[in-house]
LOVOPA-988925 format. One line per 5 residues: number of its first residue (from 0); their letters; for each residue x, y, z of N, C-alpha, C. Coordinates in Angstrom, 2 decimals, decimal comma. Example, Ala and Ser with C-alpha at 12.3 -4.5 7.8 and 13.67 -1.06 7.14 Angstrom:
<rs>
0> as> 13,19:-5,69:7,80:12,30:-4,50:7,80:13,20:-3,30:7,80 | 12,85:-2,25:7,08:13,67:-1,06:7,14:12,90:0,03:7,87
</rs>
This chain:
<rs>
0> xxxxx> 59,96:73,71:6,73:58,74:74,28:7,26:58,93:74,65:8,73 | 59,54:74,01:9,53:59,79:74,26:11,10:60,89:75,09:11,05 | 60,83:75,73:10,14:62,04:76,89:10,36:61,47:77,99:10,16 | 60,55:78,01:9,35:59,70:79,42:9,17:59,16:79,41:10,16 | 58,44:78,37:10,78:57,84:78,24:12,25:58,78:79,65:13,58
5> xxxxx> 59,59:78,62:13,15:60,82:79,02:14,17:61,41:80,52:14,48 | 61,30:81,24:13,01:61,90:82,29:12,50:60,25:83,24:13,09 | 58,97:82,87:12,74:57,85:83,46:12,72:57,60:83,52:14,38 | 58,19:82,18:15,60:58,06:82,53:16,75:59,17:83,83:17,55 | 60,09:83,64:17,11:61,22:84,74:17,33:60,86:86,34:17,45
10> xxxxx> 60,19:85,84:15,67:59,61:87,44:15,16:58,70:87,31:16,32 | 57,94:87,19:16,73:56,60:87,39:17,66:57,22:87,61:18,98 | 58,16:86,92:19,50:58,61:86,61:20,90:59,13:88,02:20,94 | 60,05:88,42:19,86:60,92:89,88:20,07:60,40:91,01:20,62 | 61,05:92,07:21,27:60,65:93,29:22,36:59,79:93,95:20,95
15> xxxxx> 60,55:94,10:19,06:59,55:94,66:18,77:57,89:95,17:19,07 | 57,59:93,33:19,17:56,02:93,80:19,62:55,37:94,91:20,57 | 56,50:94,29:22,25:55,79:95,29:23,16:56,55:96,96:22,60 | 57,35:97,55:21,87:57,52:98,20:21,96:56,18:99,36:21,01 | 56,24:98,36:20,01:54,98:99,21:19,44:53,38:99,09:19,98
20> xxxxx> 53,29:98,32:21,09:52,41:98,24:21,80:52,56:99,65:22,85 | 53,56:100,09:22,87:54,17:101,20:23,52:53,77:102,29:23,17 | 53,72:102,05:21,61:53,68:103,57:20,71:52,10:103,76:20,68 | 51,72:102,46:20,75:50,19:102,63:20,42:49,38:103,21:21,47 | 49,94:102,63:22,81:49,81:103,60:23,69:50,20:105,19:24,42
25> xxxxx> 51,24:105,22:23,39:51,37:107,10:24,04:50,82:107,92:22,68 | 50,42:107,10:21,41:49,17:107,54:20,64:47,99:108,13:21,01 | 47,84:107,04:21,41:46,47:106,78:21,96:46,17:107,90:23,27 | 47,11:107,99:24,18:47,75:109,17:25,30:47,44:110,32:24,81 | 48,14:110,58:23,72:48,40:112,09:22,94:46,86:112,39:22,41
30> xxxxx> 46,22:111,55:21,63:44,56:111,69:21,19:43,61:112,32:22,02 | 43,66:111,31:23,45:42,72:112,23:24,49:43,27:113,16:25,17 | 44,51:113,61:25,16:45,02:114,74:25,74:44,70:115,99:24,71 | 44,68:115,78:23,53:44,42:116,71:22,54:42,73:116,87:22,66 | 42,20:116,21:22,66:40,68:115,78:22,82:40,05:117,02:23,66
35> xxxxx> 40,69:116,25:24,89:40,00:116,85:26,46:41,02:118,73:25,87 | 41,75:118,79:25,43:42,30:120,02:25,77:41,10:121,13:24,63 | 40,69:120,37:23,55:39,79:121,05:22,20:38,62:121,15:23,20 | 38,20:120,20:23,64:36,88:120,26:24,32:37,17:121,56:25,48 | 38,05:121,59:26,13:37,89:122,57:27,59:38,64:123,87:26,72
40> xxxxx> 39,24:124,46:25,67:39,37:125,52:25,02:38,23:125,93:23,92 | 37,84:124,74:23,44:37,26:125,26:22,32:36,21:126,16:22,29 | 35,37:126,84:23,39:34,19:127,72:23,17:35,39:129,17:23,90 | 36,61:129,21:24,17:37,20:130,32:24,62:38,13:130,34:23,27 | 38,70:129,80:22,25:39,16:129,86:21,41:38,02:130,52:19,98
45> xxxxx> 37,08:129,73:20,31:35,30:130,17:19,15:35,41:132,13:19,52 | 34,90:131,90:20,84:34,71:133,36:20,77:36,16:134,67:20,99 | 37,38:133,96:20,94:38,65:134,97:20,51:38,22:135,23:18,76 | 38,16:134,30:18,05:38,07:134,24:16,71:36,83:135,48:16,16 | 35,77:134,78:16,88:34,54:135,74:16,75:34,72:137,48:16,93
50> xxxxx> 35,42:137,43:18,00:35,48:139,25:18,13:36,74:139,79:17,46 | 37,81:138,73:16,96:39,00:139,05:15,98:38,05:139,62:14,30 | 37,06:138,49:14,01:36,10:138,72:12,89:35,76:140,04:13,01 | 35,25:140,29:14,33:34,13:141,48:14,35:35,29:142,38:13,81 | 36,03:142,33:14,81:36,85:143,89:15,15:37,51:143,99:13,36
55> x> 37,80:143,30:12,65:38,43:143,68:11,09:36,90:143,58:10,42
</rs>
């Protein structure tokens, strides 16, 4: 039993963790960068589309 212990603190102690703590953060990075970029294009992107509609 104190070996699974042992084996289960290792697993936890290892860089794995912070590294996907890493990923979760340049996720998380990439989300509101995509976010803020939809929000500050999106009514100049609406109305390219709109006069592409008209004009065909």
């Amino acid at each position: 039993m104190s070996e699974q212990i042992m084996r289960l603190r290792k697993r936890i102690a290892s860089e794995v963790g912070a590294t996907m703590v890493e990923y979760g953060l340049m996720v998380a990075l990439v989300a509101v960068v995509v976010g803020v970029a939809a929000a500050l294009l999106g009514k100049n992107i609406s109305t390219m589309f709109d006069s592409i509609a008209t004009s065909i």
